[in-house]
C-alpha positions in Angstrom: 69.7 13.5 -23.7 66.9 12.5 -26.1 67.6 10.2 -29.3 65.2 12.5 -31.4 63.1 15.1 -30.3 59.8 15.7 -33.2 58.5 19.0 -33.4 54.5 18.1 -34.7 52.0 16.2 -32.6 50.2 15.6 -36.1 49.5 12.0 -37.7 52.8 11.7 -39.1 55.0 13.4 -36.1 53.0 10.4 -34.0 53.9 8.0 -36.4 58.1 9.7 -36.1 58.1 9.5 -32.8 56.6 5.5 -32.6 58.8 4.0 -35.4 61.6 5.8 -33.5 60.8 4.5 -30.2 60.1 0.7 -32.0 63.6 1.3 -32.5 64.6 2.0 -29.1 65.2 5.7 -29.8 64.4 7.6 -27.0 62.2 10.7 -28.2 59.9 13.4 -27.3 56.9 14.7 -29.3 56.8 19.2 -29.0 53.7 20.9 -29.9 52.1 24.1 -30.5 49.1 23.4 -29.7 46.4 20.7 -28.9 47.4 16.3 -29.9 46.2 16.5 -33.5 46.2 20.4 -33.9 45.2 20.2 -37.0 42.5 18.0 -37.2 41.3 19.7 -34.1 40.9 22.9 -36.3 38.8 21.0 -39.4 35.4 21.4 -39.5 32.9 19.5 -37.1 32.3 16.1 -38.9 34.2 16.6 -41.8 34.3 13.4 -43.9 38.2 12.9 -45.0 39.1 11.8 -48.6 40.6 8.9 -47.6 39.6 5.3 -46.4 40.4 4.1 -42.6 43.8 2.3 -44.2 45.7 4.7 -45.6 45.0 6.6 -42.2 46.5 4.1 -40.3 49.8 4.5 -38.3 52.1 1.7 -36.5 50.1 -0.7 -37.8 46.8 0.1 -35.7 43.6 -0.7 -37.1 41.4 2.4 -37.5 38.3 1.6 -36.7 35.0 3.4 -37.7 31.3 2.7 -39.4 32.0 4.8 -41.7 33.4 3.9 -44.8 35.2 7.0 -45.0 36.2 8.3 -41.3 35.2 11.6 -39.3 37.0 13.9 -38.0 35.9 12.6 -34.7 36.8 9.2 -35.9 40.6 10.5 -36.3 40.5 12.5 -33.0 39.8 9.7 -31.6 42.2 6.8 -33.4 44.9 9.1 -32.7 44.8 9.8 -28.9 43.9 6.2 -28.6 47.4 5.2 -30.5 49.3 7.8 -28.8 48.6 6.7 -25.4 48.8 3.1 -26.5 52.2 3.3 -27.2 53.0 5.5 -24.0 54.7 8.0 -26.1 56.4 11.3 -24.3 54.3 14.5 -25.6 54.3 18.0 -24.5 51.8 19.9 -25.7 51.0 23.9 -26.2 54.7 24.3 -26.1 56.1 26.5 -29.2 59.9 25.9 -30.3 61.4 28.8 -30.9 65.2 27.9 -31.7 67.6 25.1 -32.3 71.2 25.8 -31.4 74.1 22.9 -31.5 74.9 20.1 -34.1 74.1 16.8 -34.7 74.4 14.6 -31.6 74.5 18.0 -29.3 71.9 20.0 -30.1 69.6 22.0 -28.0 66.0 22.8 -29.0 64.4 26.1 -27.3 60.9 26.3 -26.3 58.6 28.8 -24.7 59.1 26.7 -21.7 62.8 25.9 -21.4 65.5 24.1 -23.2 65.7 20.5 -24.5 69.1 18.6 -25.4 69.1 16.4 -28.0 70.8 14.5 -30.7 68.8 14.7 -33.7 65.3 16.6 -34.6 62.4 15.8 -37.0 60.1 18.4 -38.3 56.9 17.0 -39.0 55.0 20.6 -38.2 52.5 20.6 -41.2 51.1 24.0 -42.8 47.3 24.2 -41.4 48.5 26.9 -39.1 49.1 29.4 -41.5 46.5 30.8 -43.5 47.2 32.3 -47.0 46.4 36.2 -46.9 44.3 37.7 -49.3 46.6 40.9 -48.2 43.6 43.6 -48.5 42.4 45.7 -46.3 40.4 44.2 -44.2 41.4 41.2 -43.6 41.9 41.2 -39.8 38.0 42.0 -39.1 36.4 39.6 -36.1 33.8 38.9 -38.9 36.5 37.2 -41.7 37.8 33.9 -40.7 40.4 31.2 -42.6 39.1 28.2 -40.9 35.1 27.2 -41.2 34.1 25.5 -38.5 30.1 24.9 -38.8 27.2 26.1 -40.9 24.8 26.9 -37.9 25.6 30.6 -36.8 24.9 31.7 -40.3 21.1 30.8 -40.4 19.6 33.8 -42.5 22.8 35.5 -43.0 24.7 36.6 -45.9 27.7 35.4 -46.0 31.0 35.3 -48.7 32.9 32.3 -49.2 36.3 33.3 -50.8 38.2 30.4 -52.7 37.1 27.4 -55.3 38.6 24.4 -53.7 37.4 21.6 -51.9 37.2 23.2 -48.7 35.1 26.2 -50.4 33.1 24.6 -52.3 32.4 22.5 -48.7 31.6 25.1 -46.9 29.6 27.0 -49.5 27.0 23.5 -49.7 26.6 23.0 -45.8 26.2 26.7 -44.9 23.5 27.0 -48.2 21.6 24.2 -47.0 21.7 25.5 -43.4 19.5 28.6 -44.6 22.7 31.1 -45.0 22.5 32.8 -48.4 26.2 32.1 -49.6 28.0 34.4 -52.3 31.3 32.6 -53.7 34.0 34.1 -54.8 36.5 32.7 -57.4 39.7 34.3 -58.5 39.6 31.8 -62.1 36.9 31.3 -64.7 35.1 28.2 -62.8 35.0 25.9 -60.0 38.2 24.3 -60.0 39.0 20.4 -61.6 40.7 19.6 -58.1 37.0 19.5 -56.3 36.2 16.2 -55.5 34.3 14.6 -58.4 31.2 14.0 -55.8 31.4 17.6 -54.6 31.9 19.8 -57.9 28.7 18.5 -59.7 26.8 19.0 -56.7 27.8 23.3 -56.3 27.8 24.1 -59.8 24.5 22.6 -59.9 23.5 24.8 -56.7 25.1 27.9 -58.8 22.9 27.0 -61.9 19.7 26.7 -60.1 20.6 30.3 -58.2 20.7 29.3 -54.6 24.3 30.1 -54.2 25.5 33.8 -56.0 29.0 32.6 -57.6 31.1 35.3 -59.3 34.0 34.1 -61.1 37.4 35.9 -62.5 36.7 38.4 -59.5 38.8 39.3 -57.0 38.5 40.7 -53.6 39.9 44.5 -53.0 38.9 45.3 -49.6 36.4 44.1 -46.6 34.6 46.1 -44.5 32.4 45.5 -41.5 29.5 45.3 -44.2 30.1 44.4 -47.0 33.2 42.8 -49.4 34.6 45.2 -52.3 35.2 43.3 -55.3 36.5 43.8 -58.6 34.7 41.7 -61.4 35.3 41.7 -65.6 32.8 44.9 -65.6 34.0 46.7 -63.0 33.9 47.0 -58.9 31.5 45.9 -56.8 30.0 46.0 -53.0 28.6 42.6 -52.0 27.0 43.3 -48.7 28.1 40.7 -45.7 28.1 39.3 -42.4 30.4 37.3 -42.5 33.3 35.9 -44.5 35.8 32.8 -44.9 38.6 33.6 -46.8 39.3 29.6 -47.6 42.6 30.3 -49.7 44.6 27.6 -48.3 47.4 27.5 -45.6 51.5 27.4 -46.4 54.3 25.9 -43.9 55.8 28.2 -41.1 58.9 28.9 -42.9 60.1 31.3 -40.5 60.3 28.7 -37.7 61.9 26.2 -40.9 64.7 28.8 -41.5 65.4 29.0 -37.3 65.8 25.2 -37.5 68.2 25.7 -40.0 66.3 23.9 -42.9 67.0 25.7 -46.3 64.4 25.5 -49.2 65.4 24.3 -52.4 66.1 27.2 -55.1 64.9 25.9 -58.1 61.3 25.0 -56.6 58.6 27.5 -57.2 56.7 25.9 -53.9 60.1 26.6 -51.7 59.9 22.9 -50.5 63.0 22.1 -48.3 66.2 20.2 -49.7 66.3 17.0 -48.1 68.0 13.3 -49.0 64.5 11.4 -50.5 66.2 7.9 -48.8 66.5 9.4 -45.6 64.6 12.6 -45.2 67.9 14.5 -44.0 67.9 18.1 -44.8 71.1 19.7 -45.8 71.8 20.5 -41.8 72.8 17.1 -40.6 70.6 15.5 -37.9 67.5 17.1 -38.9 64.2 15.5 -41.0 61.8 16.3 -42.3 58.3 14.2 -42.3 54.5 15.0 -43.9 53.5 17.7 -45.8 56.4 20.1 -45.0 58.4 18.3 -47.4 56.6 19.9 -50.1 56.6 23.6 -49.4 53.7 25.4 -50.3 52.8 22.7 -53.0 50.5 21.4 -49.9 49.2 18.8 -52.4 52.0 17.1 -52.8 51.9 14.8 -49.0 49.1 14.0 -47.4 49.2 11.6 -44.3 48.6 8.6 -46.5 52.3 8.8 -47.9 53.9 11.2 -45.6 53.6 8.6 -42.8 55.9 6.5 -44.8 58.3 8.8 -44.0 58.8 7.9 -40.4 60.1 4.5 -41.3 62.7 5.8 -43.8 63.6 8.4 -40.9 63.6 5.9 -37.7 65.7 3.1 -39.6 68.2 6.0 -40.5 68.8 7.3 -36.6 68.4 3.6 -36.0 72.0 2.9 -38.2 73.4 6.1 -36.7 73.1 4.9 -33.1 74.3 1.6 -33.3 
């Protein structure tokens, strides 16, 4: 029987599953998808916010020339540290269940059934898009995740959202040659853009290469075009393609089959958990990285939700002794 089993290969499940094994925990990484899934999913060459250090996990340097890394810098770091420290990962396996109580519970997978004595849920939110809930929405042509500006060459395309990740993908794909309409719910490009990235697409909206229409919002899509419903009235905004970039939420339906309940007096439906030891109100299970705050997806990033795996490994640690 495993010490810990960590459902999230992301930055912070890694770094959960090596503090735990510095500890002589024995433990085993489950995951959805692909080592990284997430970062896997960003877009090709995205530059992260962050500097190398505050990247960083067990104490592994991250190196890259860059003085802010890649996202093929952090592919790259992170395999490298996982296979360093030799740690036990299965990979496209989805958990579907956990059954038992601390010390004797069993975690269900599409794949079989794995005993253990405690659990950590470091599983993120970049799965789940946010719906815009119109009709629509499910066309091959609408996407939540942007990948690369090159397809788009001489195409018209929408770009629904006012964030960083919009506001991104609006700049790349207008200087690619795609004519780029934007789409923004509120009266402006939001204060939470990066301060070198805001200047730079309201400057591109003032000088008319990107169409921006703000306190819209969308009512429908169709195969051509995106119906719209702006201060005068409704529009058609004809389309090939769109990227509804209105940011992603946890999976709280796998959350509530784990047993962890959200807090009721938080708008952002964050789980309850002990802040010195990460244990939610079922005992044995954690909680690590940006789950821990819901759908405030602001609120942990991997530069303090790695952090968390300390607090949680020296916890099991005392446990097991």
């Amino acid at each position: 029987m495993l010490d810990v089993l960590i459902i999230g290969a992301g930055p912070v499940g890694l770094a959960c599953a090596l503090e735990c094994q510095r500890k002589g925990l024995s433990s085993t990484i489950v995951e959805k998808g692909a080592l990284v899934n997430s970062i896997v999913g960003y877009p090709t060459n995205m530059e992260f916010f962050s500097t190398p250090d505050l990247l960083e996990i067990g104490g592994y340097p991250f190196p890259t020339a860059h003085y802010k890394p890649l996202r093929e810098d952090a592919l790259d770091y992170y395999q490298r540290v996982a296979r360093s420290e030799k740690l036990a990962i299965r990979l496209h396996e989805t958990v579907l269940s956990l059954n038992g109580e601390q010390g004797n519970f069993t975690v269900t997978t599409d794949k079989g059934e794995i005993p253990t004595r405690n659990v950590i849920v470091a599983t993120g939110f970049y799965d789940l898009p946010n719906p815009l809930g119109v009709p629509g929405e499910d066309l091959p042509h609408v996407s939540h995740y942007y990948k690369e500006p090159y397809q788009h060459v001489l195409q018209n395309v929408v770009v629904i959202g006012a964030k960083n990740s919009s506001a991104k993908a609006a700049l790349q794909m207008t200087r690619a040659g795609a004519r780029v309409t934007l789409i923004v719910r509120g009266p402006e490009i939001s204060n939470s853009v990066k301060y070198w990235i805001r200047p730079d697409l309201v400057n591109r909206i003032a000088e008319g290469r990107i169409t921006a229409h703000f306190n819209t919002t969308v009512t429908a899509i169709t195969p051509e075009a995106v119906e719209v419903l702006m201060p005068d009235g409704p529009r058609t905004i004809p389309t090939d393609f769109v990227y509804a970039l209105t940011g992603y939420h946890p999976d709280e339906a796998l959350l509530g089959r784990l047993g962890v309940e959200p807090d009721p007096d938080d708008e952002a439906r964050a789980p309850l958990f002990d802040p010195t030891t990460h244990q939610t109100t079922r005992p044995g299970v954690f909680v690590a990285g940006t789950v821990c705050g819901g759908r405030a997806t602001s609120r942990w990033f991997i530069e303090n939700g790695r952090h968390h795996a300390q607090l949680i490994a020296a916890h099991l640690n005392g446990l097991m002794r």
